[in-house]
N, C-alpha and C positions, 0 to 999 in steps of 0.2 A: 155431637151426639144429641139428637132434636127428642127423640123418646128410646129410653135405654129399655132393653128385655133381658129378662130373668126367664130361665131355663129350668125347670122344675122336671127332676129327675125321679118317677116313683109310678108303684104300680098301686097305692094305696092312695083311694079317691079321700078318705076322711087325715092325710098329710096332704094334700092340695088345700082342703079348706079351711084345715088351721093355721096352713103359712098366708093362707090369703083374708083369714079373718084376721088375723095379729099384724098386718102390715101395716106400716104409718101411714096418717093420711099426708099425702103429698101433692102441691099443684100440681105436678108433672109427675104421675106415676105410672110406673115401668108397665110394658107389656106381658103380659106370664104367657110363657107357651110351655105346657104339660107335654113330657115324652119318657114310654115307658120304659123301664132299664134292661129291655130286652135290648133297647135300639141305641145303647151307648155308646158300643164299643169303638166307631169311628167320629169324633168329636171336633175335628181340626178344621172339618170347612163347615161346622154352624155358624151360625148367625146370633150369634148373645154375647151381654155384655158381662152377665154371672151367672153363675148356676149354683144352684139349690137341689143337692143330693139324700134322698133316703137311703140311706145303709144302715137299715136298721136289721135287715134280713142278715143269718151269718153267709158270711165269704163275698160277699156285695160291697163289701168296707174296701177291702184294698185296689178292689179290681175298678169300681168306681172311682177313687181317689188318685192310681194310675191314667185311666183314661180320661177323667177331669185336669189332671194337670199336664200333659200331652196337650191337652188343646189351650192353652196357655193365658187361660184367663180365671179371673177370682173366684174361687171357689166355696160354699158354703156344705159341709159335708155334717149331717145328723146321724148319729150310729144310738147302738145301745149298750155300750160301754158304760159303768156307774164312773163316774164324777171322783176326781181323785182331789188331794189337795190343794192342785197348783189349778188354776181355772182355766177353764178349758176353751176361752176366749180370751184370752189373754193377748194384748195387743205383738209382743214378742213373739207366738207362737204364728200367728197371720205371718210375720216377716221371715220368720225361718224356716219358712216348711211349704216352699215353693207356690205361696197365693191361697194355700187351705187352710180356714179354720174349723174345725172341728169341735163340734158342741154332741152333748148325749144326750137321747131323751128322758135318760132315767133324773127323778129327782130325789133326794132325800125324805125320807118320814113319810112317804105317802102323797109330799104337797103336791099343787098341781104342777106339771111342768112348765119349765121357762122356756126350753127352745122355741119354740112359737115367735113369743115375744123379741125374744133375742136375736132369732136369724132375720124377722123382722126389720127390727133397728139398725142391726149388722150392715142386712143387705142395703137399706136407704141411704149408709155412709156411705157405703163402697163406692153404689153406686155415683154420688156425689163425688167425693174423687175422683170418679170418670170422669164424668162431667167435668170438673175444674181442671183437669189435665188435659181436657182436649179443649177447653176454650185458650189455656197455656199455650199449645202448639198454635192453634189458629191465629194469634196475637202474633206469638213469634214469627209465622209466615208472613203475614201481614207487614209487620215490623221491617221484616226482609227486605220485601218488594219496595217497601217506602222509602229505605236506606238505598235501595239501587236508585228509584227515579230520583233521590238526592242527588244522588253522585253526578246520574247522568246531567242531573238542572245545573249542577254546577260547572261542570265539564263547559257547558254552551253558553254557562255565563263568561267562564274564563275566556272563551274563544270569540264573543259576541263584538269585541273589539276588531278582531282579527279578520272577522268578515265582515263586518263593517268596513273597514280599510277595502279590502278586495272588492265589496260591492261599487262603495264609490269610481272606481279606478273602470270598472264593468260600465258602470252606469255614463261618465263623460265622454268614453270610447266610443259608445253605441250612441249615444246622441252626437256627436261629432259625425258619425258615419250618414248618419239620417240627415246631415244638413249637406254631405258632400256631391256637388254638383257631376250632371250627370251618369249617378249611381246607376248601374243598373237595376230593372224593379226587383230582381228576384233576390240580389243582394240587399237594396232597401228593404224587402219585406222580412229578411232575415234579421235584417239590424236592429227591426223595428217590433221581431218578434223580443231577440235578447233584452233590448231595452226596457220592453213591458215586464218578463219577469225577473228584470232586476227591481224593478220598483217594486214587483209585488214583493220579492225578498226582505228588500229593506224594509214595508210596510210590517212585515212578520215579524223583524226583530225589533224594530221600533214596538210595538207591542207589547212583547219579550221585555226590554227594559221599563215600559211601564208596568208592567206584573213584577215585574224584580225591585221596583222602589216600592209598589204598595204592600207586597211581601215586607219587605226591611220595614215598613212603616207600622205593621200589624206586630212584628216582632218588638218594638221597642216599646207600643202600648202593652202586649202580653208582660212585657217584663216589668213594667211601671205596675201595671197593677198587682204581679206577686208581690211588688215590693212593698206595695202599700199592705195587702193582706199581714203579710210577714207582718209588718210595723205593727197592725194593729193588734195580731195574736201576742207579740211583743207584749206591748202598752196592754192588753189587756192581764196576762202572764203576773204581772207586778203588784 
């Protein structure tokens, strides 16, 4: 996810420029694309990575909240419900209520409101999250593929003896054949093809085993030097 977009759900131009005054500054901050809540209702094939809901209007709350979770991504939903005991950002309520958290914009005593600031902060976690869950999977692809060309590196080390053997056996045959008198040409020039890539094969795997001792040779200095780090966090430890 190279630049994540927030989805800002509202037909009230002065809720876009408080969610966008109050947002954290960030090197890498989200895209906002504004769309009004006429044009909610089918959500599943946008393109965002959260969305930021006004349901401040009545009957906007559920129908929103429905159709934001339908499309199966984190949610930040504003209503104008007053503020009960238990808070209404509460990390438990994000995990149990299918990706939506739900903040009001009413505040206590008159003070100014915190949604702003809150959906703010909220939304630059989340989005982080993303971020850190999809650099997880790209590792673990990664990871994958690298465990496969192991296997395969290994597979051709185990066997590299095995053709070895066979090349040689290819390689005296066809020079034998190239020295036998009276050959004919066409047979000579076949003999004489075999034999060129059998050398070229063995030159391949000849190669093969030098990448395979200077591998083993990198591996034995990697491990000398954790050991020495080790030692010295050690000794220094004391």
């Amino acid at each position: 996810m190279s630049r994540p977009t927030v989805l800002i759900l509202s037909t009230n131009p002065a809720f876009v420029r408080e969610l966008a005054a109050h947002w954290p500054s960030d090197p890498n901050p989200p895209e906002f694309t504004v769309l009004e809540q006429t044009l909610f209702r089918d959500l599943a094939g946008s393109n965002f990575d959260l969305a930021i809901a006004d349901a401040t209007s009545p009957g906007s709350r559920s129908k929103l909240k429905k159709a934001l979770t339908a499309a199966g991504r984190p949610v930040i939903l504003i209503h104008a419900v007053k503020h009960t005991n238990r808070s209404p950002a509460a990390p438990r309520e994000f995990a149990s209520d299918c990706g939506v958290i739900e903040l009001s914009n009413q505040s206590a005593g008159g003070a100014k409101p915190l949604w702003p600031t809150m959906a703010g902060f909220l939304g630059r976690e989340i989005l982080r999250r993303l971020q850190a869950e999809a650099r997880a999977r790209d590792a673990e692809a990664i990871c994958v593929a690298a465990q496969a060309e192991a296997t395969l590196g290994r597979y051709i080390a185990e066997m590299r003896h095995n053709v070895n053997n066979a090349l040689t056996s290819v390689l005296g045959n066809a020079e034998l054949l190239t020295f036998e008198p009276g050959l004919p040409a066409q047979v000579f020039a076949q003999a004489e093809t075999i034999l060129n890539m059998a050398l070229r094969l063995h030159e391949i795997f000849r190669r093969f085993s030098s990448l395979e001792e200077e591998l083993s040779v990198a591996a034995r200095h990697h491990g000398s030097v954790k050991e020495n780090v080790a030692g010295r966090s050690a000794a220094a430890g004391k």
